[in-house]
C-alpha positions as CSV (number, residue, x, y, z in Angstrom):
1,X,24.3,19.9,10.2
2,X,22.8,16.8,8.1
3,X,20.6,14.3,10.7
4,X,20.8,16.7,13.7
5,X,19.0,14.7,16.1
6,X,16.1,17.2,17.7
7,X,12.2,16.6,17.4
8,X,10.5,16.9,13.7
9,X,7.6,18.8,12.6
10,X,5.5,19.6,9.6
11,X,4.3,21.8,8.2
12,X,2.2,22.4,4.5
13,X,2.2,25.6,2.9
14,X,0.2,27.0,0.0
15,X,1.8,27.4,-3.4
16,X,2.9,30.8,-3.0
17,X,4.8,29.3,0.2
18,X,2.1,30.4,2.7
19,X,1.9,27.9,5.9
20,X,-1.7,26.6,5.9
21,X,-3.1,27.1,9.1
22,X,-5.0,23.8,10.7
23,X,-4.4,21.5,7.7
24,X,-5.1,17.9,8.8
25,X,-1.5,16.5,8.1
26,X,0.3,19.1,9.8
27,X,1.7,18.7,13.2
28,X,4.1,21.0,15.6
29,X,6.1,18.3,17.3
30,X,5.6,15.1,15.7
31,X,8.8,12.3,17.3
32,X,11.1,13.4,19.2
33,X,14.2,12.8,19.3
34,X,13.9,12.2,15.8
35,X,15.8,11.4,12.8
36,X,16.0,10.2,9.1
37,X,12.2,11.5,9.0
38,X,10.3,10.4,6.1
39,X,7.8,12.0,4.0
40,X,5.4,10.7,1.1
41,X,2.1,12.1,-0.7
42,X,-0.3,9.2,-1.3
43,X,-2.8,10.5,-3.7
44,X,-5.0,7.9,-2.7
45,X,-5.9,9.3,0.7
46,X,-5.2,12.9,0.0
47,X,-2.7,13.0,2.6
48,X,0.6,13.2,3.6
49,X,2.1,10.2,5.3
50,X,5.6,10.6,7.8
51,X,7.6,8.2,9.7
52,X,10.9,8.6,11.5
53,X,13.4,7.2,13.7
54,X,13.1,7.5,17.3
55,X,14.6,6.9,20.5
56,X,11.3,7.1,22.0
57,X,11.1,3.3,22.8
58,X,13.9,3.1,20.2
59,X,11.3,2.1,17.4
60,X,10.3,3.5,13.6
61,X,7.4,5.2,14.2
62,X,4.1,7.0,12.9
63,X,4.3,10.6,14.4
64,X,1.3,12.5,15.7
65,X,0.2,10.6,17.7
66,X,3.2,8.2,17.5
67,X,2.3,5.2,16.4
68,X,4.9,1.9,16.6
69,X,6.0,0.8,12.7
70,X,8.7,-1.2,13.6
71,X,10.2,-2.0,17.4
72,X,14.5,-1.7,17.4
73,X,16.5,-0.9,19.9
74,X,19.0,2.1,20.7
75,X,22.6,1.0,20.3
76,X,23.2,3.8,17.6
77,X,22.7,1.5,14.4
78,X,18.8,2.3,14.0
79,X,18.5,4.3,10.8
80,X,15.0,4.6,9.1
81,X,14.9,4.7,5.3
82,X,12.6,5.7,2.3
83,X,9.3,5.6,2.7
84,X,7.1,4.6,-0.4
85,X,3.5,4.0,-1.8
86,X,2.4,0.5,-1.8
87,X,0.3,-0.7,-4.9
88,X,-2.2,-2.5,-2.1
89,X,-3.2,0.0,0.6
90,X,-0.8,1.2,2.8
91,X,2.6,2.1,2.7
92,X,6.4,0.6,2.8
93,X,9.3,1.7,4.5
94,X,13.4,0.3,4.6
95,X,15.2,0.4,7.6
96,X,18.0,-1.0,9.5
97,X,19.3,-2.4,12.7
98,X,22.9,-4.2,13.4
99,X,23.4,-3.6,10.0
100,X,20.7,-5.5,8.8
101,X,18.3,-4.1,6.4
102,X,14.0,-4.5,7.0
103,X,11.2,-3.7,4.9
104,X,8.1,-3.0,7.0
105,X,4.2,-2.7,5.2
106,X,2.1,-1.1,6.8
107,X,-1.5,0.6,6.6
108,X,-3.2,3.3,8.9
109,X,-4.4,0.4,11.0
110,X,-0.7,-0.5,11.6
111,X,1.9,-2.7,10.8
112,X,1.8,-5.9,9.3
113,X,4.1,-7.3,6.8
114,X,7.5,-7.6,8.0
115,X,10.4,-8.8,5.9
116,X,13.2,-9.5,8.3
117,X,16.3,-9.5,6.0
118,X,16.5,-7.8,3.0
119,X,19.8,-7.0,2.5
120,X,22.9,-6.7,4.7
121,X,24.2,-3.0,5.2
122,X,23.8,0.4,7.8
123,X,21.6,2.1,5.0
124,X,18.9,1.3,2.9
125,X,17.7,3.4,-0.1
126,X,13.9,2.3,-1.3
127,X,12.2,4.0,-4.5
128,X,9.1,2.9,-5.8
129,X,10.2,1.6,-9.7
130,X,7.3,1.3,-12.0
131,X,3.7,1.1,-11.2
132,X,3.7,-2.2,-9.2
133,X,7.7,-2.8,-8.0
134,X,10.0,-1.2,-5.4
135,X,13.4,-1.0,-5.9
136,X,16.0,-1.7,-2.6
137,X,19.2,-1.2,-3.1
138,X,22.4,-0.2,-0.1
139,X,26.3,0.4,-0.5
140,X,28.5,-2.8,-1.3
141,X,32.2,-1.8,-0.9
142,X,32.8,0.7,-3.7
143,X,29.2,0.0,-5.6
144,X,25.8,-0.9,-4.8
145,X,23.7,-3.6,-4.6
146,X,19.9,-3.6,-5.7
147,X,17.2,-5.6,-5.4
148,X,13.8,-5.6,-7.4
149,X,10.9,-6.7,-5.0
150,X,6.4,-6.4,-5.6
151,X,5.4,-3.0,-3.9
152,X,2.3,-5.4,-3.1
153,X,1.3,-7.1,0.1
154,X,4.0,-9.6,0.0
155,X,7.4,-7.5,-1.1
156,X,8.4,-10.7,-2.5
157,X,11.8,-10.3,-4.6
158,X,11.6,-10.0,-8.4
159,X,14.6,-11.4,-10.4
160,X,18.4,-11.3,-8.7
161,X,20.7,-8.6,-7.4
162,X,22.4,-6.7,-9.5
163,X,25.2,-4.1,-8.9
164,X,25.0,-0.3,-9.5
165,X,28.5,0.7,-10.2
166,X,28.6,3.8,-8.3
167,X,29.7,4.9,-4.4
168,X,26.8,4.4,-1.9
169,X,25.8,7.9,0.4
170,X,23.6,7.6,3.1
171,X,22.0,11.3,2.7
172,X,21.3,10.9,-1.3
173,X,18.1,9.1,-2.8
174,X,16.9,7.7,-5.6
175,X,13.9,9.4,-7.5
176,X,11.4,7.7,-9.6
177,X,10.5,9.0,-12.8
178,X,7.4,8.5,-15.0
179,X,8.8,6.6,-17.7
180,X,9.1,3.2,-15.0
181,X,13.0,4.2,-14.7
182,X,14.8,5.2,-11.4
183,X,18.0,7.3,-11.0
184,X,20.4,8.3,-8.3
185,X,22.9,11.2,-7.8
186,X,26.2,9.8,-6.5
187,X,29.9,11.2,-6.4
188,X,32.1,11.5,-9.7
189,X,35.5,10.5,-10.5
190,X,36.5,13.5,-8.4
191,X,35.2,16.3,-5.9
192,X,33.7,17.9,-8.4
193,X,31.9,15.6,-10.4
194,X,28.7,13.8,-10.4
195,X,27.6,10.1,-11.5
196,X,24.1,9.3,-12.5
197,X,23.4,5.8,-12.8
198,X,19.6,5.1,-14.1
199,X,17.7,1.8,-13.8
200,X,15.5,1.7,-17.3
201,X,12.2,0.3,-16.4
202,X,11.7,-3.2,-15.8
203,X,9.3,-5.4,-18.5
């Protein structure tokens, strides 16, 4: 099953694939329930950084200890996206409520920028796109929509939405490659095909 809905852990193993026994980031139950979990290595910190979805106080959340991101509510439309570096300290993550998509900042002191509407859909996809922008971008009848926004303190937009001519899934991502440019793996012309659509790097 995709998105079971049980409580996460984590755990970091070596290279070889050993689990590493009392590492600082690792944790045995971490929300619960949980779902959409999110993972992301800041190289900053030298840590690993995880939020989820949880119906513990129906919130996106911090696990161990849980720590409140953003405060929802549980009438089976809260779905917690990407989670991504921010170019100040701290960290954003997409999400969605009522179908309305939210970008929450946050930092290990906790939450503070909020960005109430960024977009209008169930599922929000966020990828960091260069070294100081984010890219947001969600489903939009048979495409998808995408907005360029400051990975900063502010998230402020960049530019206008523009439409990525593929089919939206909520269990695929996009992945950010060195060169500035972003790319996403979404269903071909058939059931055995795949479309790639890249965004080059923005100037």
């Amino acid at each position: 099953c995709i998105d079971i809905h049980e409580g996460d852990r984590m755990q970091v193993v070596s290279g070889s694939g050993a689990p590493i026994t009392n590492h600082a980031d690792s944790f045995a139950v971490g929300c619960s329930h949980a779902w959409t979990s999110r993972i992301v290595w800041d190289p900053r910190t030298s840590h690993f950084v995880s939020v989820c979805a949880t119906d513990n106080s129906c919130r996106i959340a911090r696990p161990n200890p849980y720590r409140t991101i953003a405060t929802g509510n549980c009438n089976n439309t809260l779905f917690g996206g990407d989670l991504v570096l921010s170019t100040n300290p701290g960290y954003w993550t997409a999400w969605s409520q009522d179908g309305t998509i939210r970008l929450q900042h946050f930092t290990d002191s906790g939450p503070d920028t909020a960005i109430p509407n960024a977009g209008n859909a169930a599922v929000p996809h966020l990828v960091s796109y260069g070294s100081s922008r984010m890219l947001v971008a969600w489903g939009s009848g048979t495409s998808m929509t995408a907005q360029v926004r400051d990975a900063g303190a502010t998230g402020a937009t960049i530019g206008s939405t523009f439409t990525i001519a593929v089919n939206d899934h909520q269990y695929q991502a996009f992945k950010a490659y060195s060169d500035g440019s972003v790319a996403y793996p979404a269903a071909g012309a058939n059931n055995t095909s795949l479309k790639i659509p890249r965004v080059m790097p923005c100037n």
